[in-house]
N, CA, C and O atoms as a DFTB+ gen file, in Angstrom:
520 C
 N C O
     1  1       4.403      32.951     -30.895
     2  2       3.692      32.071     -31.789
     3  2       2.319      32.654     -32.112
     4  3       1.814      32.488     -33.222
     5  1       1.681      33.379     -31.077
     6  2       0.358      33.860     -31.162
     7  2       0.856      35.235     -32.317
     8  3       0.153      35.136     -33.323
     9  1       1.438      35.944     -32.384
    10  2       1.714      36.951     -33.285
    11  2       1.638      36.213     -34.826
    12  3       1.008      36.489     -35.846
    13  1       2.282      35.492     -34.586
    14  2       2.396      34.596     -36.138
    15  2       1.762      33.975     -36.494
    16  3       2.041      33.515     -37.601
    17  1       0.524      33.537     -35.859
    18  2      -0.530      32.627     -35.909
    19  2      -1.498      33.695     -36.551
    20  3      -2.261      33.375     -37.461
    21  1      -1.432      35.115     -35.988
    22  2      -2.883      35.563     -36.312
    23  2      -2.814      36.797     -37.879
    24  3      -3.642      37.575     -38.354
    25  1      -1.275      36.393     -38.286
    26  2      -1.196      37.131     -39.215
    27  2      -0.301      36.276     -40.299
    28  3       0.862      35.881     -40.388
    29  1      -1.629      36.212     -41.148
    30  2      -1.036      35.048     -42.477
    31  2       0.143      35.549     -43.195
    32  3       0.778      34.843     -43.979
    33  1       0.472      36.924     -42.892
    34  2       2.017      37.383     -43.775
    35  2       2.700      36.676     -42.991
    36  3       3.660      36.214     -43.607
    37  1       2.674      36.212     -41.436
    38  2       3.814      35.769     -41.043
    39  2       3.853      34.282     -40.650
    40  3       4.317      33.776     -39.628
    41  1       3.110      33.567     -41.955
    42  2       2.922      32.326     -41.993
    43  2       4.299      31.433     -42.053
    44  3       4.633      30.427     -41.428
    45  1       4.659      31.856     -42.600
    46  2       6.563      30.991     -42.820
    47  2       6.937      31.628     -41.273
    48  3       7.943      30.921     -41.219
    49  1       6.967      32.173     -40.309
    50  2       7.860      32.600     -39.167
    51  2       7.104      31.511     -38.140
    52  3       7.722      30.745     -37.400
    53  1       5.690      31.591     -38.239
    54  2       5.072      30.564     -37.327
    55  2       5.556      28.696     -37.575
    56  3       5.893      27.938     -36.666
    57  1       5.458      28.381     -38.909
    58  2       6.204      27.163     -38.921
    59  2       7.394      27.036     -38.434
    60  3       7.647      25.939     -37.936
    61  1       8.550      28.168     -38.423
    62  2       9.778      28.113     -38.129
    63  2       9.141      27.752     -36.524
    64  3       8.739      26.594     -36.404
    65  1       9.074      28.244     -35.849
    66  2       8.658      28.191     -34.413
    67  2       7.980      26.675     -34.058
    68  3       8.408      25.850     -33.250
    69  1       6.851      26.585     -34.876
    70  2       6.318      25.093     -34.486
    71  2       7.606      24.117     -34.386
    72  3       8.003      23.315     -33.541
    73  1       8.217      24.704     -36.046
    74  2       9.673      23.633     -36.716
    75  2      10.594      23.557     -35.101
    76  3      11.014      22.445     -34.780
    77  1      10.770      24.326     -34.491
    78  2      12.166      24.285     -33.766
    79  2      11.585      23.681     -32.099
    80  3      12.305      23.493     -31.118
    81  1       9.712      23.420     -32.216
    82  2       9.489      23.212     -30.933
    83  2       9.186      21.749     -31.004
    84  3       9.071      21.209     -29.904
    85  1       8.995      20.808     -32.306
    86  2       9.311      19.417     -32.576
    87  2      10.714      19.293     -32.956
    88  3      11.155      18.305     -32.368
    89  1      11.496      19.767     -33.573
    90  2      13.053      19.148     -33.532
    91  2      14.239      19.231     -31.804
    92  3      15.370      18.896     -31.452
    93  1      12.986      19.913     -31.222
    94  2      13.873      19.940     -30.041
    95  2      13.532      19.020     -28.803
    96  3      14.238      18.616     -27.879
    97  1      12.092      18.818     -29.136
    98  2      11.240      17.967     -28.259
    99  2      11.973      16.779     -27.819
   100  3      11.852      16.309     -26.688
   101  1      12.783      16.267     -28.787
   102  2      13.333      14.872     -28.739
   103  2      14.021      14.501     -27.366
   104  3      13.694      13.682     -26.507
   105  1      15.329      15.580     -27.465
   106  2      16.331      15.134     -26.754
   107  2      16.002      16.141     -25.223
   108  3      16.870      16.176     -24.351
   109  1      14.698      16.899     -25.052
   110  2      14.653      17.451     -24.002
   111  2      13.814      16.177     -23.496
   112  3      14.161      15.802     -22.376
   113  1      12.724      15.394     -24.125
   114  2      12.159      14.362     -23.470
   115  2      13.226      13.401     -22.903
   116  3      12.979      12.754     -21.885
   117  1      14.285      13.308     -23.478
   118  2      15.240      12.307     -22.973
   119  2      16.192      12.535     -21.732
   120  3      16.446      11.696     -20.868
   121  1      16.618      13.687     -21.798
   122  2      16.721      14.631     -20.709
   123  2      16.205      14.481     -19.537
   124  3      16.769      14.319     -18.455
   125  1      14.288      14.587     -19.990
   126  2      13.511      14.245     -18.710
   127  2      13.420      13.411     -17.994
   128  3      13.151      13.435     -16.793
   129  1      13.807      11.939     -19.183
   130  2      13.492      10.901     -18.934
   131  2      14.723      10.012     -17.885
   132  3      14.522       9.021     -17.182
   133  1      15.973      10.763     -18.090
   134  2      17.045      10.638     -17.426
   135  2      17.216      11.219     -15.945
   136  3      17.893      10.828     -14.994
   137  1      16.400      12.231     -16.098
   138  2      16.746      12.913     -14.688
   139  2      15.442      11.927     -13.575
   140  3      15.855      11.213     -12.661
   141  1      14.295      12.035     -13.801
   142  2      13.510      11.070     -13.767
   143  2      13.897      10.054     -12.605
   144  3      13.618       9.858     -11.422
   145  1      14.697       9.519     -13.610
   146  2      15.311       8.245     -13.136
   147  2      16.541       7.901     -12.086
   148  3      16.849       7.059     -11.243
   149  1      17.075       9.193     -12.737
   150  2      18.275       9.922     -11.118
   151  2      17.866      10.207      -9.977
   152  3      18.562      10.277      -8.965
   153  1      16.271      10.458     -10.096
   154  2      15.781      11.004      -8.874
   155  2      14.656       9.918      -8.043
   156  3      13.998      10.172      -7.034
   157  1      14.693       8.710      -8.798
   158  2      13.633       7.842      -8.347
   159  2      12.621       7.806      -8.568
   160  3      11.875       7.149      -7.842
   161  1      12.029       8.646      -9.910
   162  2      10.957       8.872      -9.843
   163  2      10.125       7.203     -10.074
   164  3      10.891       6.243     -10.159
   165  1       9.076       7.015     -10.138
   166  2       8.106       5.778     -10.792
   167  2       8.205       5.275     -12.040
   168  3       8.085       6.102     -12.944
   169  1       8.422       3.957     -12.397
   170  2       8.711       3.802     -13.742
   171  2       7.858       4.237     -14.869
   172  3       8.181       4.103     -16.049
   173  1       6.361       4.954     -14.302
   174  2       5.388       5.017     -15.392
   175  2       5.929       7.167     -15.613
   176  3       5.503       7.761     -16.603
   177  1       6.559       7.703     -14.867
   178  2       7.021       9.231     -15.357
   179  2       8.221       8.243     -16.286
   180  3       8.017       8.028     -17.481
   181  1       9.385       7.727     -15.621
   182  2      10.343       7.806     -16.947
   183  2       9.723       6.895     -17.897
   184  3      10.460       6.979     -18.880
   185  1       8.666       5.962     -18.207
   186  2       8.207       5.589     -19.882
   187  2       7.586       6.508     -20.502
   188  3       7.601       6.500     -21.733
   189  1       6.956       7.428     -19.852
   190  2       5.985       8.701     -20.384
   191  2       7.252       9.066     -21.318
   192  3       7.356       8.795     -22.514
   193  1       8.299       9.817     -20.416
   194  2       9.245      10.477     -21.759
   195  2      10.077       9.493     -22.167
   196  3      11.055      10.012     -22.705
   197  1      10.129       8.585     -22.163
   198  2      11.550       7.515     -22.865
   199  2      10.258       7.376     -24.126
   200  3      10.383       7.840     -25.260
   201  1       9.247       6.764     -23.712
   202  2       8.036       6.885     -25.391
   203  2       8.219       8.380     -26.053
   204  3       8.255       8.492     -27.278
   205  1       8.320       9.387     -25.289
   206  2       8.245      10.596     -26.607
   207  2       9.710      10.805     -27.098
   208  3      10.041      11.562     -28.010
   209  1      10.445      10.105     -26.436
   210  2      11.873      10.356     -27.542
   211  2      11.870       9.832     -28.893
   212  3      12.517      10.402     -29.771
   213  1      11.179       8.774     -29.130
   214  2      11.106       8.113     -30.029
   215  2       9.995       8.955     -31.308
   216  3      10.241       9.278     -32.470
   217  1       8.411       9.140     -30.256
   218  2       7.458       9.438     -31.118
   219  2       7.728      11.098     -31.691
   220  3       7.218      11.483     -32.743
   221  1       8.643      12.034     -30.788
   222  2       9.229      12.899     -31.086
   223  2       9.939      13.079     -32.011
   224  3       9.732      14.100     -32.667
   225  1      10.989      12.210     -32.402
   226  2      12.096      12.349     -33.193
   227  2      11.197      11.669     -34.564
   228  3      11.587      12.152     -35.626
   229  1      10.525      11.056     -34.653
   230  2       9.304      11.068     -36.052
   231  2       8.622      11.888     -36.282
   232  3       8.265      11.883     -37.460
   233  1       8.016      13.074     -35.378
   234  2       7.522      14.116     -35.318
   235  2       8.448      15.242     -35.751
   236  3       7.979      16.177     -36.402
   237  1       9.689      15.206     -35.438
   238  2      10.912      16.181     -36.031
   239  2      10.761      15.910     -37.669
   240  3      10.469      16.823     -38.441
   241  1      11.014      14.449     -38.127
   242  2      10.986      14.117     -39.387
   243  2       9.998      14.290     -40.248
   244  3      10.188      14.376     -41.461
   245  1       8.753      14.362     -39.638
   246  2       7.590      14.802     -40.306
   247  2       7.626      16.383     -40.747
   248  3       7.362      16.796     -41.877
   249  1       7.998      17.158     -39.648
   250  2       7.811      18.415     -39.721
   251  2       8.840      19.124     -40.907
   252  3       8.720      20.179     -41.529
   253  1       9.967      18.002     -40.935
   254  2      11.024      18.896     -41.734
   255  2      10.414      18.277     -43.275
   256  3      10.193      19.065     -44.194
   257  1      10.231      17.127     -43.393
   258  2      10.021      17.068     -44.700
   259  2       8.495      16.878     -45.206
   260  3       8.250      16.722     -46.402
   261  1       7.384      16.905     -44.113
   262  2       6.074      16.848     -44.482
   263  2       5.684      18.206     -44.637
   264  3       5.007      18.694     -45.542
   265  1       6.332      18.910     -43.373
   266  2       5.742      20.452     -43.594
   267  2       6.820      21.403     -44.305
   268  3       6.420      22.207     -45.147
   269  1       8.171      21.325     -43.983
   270  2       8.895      22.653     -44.174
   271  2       9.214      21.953     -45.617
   272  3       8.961      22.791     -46.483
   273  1       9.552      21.055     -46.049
   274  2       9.711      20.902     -47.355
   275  2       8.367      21.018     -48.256
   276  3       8.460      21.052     -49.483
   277  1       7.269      21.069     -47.680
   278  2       6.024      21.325     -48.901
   279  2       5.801      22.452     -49.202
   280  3       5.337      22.882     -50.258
   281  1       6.206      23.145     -48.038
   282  2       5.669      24.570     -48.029
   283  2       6.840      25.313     -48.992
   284  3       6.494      26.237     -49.728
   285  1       7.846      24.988     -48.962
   286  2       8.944      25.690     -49.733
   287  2       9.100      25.199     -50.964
   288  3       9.454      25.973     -51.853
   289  1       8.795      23.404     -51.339
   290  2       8.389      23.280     -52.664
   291  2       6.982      24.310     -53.346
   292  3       6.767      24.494     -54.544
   293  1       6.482      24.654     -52.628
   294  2       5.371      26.194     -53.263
   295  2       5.088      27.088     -53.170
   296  3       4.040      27.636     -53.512
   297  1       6.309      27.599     -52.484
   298  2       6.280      28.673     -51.745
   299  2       8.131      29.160     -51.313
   300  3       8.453      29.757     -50.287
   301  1       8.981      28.751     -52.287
   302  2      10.158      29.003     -51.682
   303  2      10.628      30.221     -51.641
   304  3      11.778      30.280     -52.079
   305  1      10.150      31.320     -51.252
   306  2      10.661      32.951     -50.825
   307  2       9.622      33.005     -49.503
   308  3       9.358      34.131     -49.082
   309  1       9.043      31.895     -48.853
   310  2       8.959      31.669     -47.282
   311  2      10.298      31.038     -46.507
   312  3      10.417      30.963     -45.284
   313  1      11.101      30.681     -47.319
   314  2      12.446      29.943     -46.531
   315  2      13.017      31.202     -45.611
   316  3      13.179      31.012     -44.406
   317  1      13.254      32.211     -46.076
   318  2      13.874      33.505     -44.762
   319  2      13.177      33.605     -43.739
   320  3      13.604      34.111     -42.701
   321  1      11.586      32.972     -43.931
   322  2      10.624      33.485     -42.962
   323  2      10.808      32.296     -41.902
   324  3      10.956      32.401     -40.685
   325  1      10.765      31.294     -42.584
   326  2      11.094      29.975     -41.895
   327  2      12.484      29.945     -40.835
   328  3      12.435      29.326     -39.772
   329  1      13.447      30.534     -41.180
   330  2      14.907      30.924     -40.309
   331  2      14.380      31.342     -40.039
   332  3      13.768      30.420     -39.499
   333  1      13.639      32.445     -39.743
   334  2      13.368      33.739     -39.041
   335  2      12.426      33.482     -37.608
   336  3      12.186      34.232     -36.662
   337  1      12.071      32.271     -37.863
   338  2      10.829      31.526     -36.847
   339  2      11.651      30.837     -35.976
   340  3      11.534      30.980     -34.759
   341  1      12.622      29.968     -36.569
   342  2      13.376      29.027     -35.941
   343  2      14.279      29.963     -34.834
   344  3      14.287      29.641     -33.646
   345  1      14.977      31.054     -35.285
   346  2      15.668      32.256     -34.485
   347  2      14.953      32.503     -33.296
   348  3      15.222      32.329     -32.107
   349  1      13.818      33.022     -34.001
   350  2      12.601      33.642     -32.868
   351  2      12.600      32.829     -32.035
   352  3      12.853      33.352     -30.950
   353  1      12.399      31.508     -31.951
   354  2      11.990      30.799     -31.384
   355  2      13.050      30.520     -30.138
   356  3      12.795      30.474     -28.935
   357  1      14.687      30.301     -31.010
   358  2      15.423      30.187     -30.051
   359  2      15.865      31.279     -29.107
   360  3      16.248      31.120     -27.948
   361  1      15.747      32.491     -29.822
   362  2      15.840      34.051     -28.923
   363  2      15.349      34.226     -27.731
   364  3      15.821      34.862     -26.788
   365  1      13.833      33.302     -27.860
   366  2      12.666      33.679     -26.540
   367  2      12.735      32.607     -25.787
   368  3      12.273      32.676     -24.648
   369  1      13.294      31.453     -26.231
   370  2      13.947      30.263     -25.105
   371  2      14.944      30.582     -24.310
   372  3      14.943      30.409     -23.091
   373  1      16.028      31.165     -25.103
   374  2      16.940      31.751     -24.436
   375  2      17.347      32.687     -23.146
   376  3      18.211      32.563     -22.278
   377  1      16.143      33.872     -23.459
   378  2      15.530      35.028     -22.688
   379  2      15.024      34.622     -21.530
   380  3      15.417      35.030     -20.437
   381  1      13.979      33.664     -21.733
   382  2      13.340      33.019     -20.636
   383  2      13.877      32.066     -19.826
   384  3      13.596      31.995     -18.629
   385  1      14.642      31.312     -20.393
   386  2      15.643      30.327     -19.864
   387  2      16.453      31.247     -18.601
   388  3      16.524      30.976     -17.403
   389  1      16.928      32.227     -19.227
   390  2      18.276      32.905     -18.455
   391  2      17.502      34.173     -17.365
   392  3      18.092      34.562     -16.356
   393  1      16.244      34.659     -17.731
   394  2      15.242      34.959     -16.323
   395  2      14.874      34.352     -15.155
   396  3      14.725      34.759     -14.003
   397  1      14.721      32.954     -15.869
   398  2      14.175      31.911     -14.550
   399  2      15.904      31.718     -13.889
   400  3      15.950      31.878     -12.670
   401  1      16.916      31.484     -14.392
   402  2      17.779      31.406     -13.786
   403  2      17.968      32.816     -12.797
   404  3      18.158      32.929     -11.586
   405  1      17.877      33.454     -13.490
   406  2      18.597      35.422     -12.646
   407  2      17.432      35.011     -11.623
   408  3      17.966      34.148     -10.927
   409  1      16.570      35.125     -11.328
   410  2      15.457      34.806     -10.526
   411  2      15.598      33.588      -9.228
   412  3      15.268      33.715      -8.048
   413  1      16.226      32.362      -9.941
   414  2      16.153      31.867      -9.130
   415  2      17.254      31.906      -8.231
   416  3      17.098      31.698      -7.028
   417  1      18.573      32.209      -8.843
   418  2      19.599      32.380      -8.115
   419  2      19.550      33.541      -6.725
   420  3      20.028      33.308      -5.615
   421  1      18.709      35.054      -7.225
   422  2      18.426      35.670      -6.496
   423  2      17.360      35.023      -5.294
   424  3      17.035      35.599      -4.256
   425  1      17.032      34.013      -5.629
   426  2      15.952      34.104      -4.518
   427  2      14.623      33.991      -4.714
   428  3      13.845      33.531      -3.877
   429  1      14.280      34.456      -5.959
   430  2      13.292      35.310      -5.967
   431  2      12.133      35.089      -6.805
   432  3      12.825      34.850      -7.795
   433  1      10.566      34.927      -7.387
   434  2       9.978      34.468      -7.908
   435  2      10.172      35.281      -9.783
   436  3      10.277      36.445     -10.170
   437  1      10.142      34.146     -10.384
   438  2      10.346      34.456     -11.774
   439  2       8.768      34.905     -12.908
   440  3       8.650      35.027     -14.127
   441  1       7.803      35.038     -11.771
   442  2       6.593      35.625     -12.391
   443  2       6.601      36.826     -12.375
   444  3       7.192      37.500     -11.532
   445  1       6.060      37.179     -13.140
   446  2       5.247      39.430     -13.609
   447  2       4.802      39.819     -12.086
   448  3       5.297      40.751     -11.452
   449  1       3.616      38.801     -11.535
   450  2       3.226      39.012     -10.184
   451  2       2.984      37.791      -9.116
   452  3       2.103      36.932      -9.160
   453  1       3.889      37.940      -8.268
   454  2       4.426      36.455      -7.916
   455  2       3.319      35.811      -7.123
   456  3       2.811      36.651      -6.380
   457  1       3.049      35.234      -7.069
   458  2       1.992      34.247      -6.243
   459  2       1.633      34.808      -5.301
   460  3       2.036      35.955      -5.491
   461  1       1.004      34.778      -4.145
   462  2       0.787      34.942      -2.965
   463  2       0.625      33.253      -2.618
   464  3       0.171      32.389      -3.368
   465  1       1.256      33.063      -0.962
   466  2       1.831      32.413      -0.501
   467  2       0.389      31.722       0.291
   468  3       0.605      30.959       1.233
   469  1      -0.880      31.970      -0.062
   470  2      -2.351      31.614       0.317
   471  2      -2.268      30.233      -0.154
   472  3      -1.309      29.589      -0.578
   473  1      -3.561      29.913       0.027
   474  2      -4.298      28.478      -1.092
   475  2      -4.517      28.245      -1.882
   476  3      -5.118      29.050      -2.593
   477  1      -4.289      27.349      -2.207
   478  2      -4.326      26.906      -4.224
   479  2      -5.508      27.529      -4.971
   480  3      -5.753      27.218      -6.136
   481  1      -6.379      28.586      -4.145
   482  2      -7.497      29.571      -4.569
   483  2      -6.839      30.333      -5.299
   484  3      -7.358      30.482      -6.404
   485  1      -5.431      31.159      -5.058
   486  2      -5.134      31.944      -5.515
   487  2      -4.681      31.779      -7.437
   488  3      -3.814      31.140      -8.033
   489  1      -5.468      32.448      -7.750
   490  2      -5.574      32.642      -9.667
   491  2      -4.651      33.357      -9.883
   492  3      -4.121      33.882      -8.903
   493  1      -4.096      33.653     -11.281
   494  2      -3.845      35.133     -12.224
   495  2      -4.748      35.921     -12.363
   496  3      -5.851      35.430     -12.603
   497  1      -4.622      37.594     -12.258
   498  2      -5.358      38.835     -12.587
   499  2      -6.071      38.393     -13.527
   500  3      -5.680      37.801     -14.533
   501  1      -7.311      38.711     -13.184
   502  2      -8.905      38.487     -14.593
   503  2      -8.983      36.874     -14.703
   504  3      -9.868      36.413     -15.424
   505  1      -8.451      36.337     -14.292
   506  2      -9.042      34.848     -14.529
   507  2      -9.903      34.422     -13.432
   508  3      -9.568      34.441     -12.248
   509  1     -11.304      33.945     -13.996
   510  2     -12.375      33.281     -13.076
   511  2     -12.011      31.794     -12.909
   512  3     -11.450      30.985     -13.647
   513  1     -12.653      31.711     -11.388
   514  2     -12.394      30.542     -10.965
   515  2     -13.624      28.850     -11.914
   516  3     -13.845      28.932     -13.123
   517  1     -13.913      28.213     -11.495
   518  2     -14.477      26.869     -12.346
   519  2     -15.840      26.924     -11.785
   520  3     -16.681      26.092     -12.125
């Protein structure tokens, strides 16, 4: 998203991406909101996501016809760019999805450089503490 954000040629690929991270929001909040509830959680975690299924799936509707339909009513030779975002988007869900799995099945931590097993002191490389 940061690639597409900082380069206005690839303005139609970044909406595709926003596009596919509100049309999906919906039914993963519901998801949440289900498991949640399988697991006992407190009734104030499952209203958190049982409310964004709803405010989500208006947020899907906004995006398809407030944003992706304006932009292509003035702009319609951004529509390839727009697939092209939505793809992206699902390519690198995918990727990442199926790492954290290979990872976890092995055992094994699914970060670049895995934690150290210290106190909640421990940061990421170059990041200062507060």
């Amino acid at each position: 998203m940061s690639l597409f954000g900082l380069h206005r040629a690839h303005r139609g690929a970044l909406i595709g991406q926003f596009a596919a991270v509100e049309i999906t929001s919906s039914p993963g909040s519901e998801r949440l909101a289900a498991a949640l509830e399988r697991l006992g959680a407190g009734p104030e975690g499952v209203r958190f996501y049982q409310e964004h299924v709803e405010a989500d799936a208006v947020h899907e509707q906004l995006v398809r016809h407030g944003v992706i339909e304006a932009v292509l009513r003035d702009e319609p030779g951004l529509e390839a760019d727009i697939a092209f975002g939505l793809a992206a988007a699902a390519l690198v869900d995918d990727r990442f999805g199926q790492h954290l799995l290979d990872c976890w099945r092995r055992g094994g931590s699914s970060l670049r450089v895995p934690l150290s097993d210290g106190p909640a002191t421990a940061r990421a490389p170059g990041r200062r503490g507060r």
